[in-house]
N, C-alpha and C positions, 0 to 999 in steps of 0.2 A: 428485427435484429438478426434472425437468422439467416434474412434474406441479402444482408449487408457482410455476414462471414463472419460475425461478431460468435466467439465459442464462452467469453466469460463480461464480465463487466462490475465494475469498483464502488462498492456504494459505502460512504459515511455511519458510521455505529453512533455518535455521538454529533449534538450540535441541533436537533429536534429538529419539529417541523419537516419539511419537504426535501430536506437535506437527508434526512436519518432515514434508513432503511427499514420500511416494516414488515411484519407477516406476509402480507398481501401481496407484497412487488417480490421479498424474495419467492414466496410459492410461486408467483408468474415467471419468473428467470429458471428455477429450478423444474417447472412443469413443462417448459420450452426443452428443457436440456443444455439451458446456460448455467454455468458457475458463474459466481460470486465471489467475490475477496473483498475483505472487508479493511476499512480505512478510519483511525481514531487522528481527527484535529476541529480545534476549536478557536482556532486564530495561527494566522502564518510562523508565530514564533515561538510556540507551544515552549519549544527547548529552553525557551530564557528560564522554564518555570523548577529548574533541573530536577534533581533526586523526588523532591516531595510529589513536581508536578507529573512527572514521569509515571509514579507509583499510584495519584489519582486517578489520571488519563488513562492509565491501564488496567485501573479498576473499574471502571461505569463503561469503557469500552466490552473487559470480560462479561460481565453482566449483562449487557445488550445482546451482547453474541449467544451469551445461554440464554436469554428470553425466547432470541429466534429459533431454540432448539438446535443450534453448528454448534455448539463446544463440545471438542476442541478443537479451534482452527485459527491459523496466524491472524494479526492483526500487526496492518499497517501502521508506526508510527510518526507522525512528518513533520520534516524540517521545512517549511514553505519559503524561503526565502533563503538567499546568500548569507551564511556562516561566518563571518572573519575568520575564527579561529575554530577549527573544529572539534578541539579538545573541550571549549567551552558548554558542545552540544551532548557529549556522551554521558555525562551524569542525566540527562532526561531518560536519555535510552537503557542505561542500567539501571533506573529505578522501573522503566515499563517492566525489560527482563527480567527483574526480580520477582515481578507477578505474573507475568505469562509465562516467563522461561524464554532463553536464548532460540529454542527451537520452534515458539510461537510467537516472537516477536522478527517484525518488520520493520524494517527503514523506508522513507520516500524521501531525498535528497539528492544534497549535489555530491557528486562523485570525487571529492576529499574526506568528505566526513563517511561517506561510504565505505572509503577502504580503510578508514579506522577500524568503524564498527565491524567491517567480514574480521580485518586480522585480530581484534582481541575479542573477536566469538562474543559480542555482543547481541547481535540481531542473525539471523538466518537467509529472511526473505531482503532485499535488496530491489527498490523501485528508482530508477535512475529519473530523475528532473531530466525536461531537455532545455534548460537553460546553460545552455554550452558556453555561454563565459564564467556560470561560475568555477572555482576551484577543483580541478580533479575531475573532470568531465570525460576526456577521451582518455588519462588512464584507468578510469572504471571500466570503461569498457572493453579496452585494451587486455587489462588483466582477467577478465568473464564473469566478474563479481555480478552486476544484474540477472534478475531475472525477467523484468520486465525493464522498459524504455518509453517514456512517454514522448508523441509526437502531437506536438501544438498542429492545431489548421488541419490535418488531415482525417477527420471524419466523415464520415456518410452521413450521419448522424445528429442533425441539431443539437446545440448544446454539450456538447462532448468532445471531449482530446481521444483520441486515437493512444493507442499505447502498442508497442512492439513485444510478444511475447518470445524472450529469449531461452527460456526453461522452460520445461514441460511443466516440474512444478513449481509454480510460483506461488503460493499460499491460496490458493483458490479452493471452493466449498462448492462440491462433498468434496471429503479430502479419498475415501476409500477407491474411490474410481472418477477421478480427475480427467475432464473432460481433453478430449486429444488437440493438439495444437493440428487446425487445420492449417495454419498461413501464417505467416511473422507480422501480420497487422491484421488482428481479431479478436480485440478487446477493447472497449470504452469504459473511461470516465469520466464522472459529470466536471465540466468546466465551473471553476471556481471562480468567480472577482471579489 
């Protein structure tokens, strides 16, 4: 990883199995001197499941995250798919916020539902999809809402998206001395289907 210029990488709190991040691979990333940011979905349309599912999701995600001993540290919460309307997805994300708080809750979407969530201080951290057709794509980026950018295909890395680190901090663990951005492409995450 180090050898690839990789400084943080994205692992799943929730969803078990080989998916979910345990003890062992975080102590490996953290004993390397990789950060970690951590990432709550259990299906691409978590958001249909709004206020109740928002407030679940963000509860067995907090929990995971104090298992591994990082609490407190943001947590991703994601839109995996094209939104129609993006007012329909923010009630998932107010019920996450209501239990992590606006300043430890994440986004990972397309960049209309994005700039919902920055302008009514919903979420903090901001993970832009690079599915550039959907809704609000290049004015996300345009206005510097993201923190990070994820890049389909361009890994070093088996298995893994490429992500562009646009903020120093983007919710990554340890939060007290957050690893320096070497490059604008040195971060992975695991590729989903």
């Amino acid at each position: 990883l180090q050898a690839a210029g990789v400084v943080a990488v994205g692992r799943y709190v929730t969803g078990g199995g080989s998916k979910q991040i345990g003890l062992a691979e975080l102590d490996y990333y953290l004993s390397g001197g990789i950060g970690v940011f951590f990432i709550c979905e259990y299906t691409a349309n978590d958001v249909a499941s709004g206020v109740a599912g928002g407030v679940t999701n963000a509860k067995v995600s907090q929990a995971a995250v104090q298992q591994l001993g990082c609490w407190p540290a943001p947590i991703y919460m994601t839109a995996d798919e094209d939104v129609p309307n993006p007012l329909d997805a923010l009630p998932y994300y107010q019920g996450a916020s209501s239990v992590l708080t606006p300043a430890l809750t994440g986004d990972y979407d397309e960049g209309a539902l994005m700039i919902d969530l920055a302008a009514q201080g919903i979420t903090t951290y901001h993970w832009l999809s690079e599915s550039t057709g959907f809704p609000g794509y290049q004015q996300a980026l345009d206005d510097g809402i993201p923190c990070l950018l994820q890049v389909f295909n361009g890994s070093p890395i088996p298995d893994t998206d490429l992500d562009q680190i646009l903020k120093s901090d983007f919710g990554q663990y340890p939060r007290l001395n957050p690893p320096p951005v070497r490059s604008q492409t040195g971060m992975l995450t695991p590729k989903v289907s």
